[in-house]
C-alpha positions as CSV (number, residue, x, y, z in Angstrom):
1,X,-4.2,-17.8,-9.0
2,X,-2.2,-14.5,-7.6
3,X,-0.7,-12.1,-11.3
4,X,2.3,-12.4,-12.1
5,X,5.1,-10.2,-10.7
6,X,5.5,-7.5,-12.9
7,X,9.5,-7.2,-12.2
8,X,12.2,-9.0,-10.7
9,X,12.4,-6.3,-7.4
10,X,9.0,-7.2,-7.2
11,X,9.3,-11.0,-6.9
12,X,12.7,-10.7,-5.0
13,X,10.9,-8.3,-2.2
14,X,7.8,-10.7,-1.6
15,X,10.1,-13.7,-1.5
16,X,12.0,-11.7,1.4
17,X,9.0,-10.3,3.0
18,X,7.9,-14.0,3.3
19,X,8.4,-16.7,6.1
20,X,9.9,-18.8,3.5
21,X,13.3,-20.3,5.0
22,X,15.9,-18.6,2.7
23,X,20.1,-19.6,2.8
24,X,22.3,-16.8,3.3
25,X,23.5,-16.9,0.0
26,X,19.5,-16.6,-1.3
27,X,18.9,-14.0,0.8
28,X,22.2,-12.2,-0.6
29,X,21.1,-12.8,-3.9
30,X,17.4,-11.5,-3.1
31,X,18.8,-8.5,-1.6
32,X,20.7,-7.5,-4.6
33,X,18.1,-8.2,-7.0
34,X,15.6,-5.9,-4.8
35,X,18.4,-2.6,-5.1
36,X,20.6,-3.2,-8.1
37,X,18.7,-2.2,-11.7
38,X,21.4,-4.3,-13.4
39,X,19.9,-6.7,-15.4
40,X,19.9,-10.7,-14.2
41,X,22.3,-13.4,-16.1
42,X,20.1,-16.3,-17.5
43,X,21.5,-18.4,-14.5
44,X,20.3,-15.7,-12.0
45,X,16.7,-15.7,-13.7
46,X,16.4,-19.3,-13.3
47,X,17.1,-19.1,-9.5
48,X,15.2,-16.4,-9.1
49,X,12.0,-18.3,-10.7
50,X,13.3,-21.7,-8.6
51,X,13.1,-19.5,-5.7
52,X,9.3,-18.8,-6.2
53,X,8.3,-21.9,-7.5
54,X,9.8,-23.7,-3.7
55,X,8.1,-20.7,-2.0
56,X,4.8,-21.4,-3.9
57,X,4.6,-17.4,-5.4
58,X,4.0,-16.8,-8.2
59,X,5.9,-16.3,-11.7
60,X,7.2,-13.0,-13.0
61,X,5.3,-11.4,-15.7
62,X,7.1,-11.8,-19.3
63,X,9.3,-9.6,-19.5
64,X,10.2,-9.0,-15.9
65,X,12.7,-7.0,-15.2
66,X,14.8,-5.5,-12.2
């Protein structure tokens, strides 16, 4: 199994980086996770983790943060 993510940039770079088909509004989202330090709303964090779990990456570390 590939570690964890150690932040939320972190997991939202790779997903981009990847060939993974990705909506508009994902990529949107991705992109603003990758430059904005603000925090992530509990319903952003759950995307975020469905987004990796449909690519097949893996998790973010506990704790992760932007």
């Amino acid at each position: 199994m590939t570690a964890p993510f150690p932040t939320d940039r972190d997991a939202a770079l790779a997903l981009l980086a990847s060939d993974v088909p990705l909506t508009r509004k994902a990529g949107s989202f991705l992109g603003q996770t990758a430059v904005d330090p603000t925090p992530l709303t509990k319903a952003q964090a759950k995307w975020l983790v469905q987004l990796l779990d449909r690519a097949g990456l893996p998790p973010i570390a506990a704790g992760g943060v932007a």
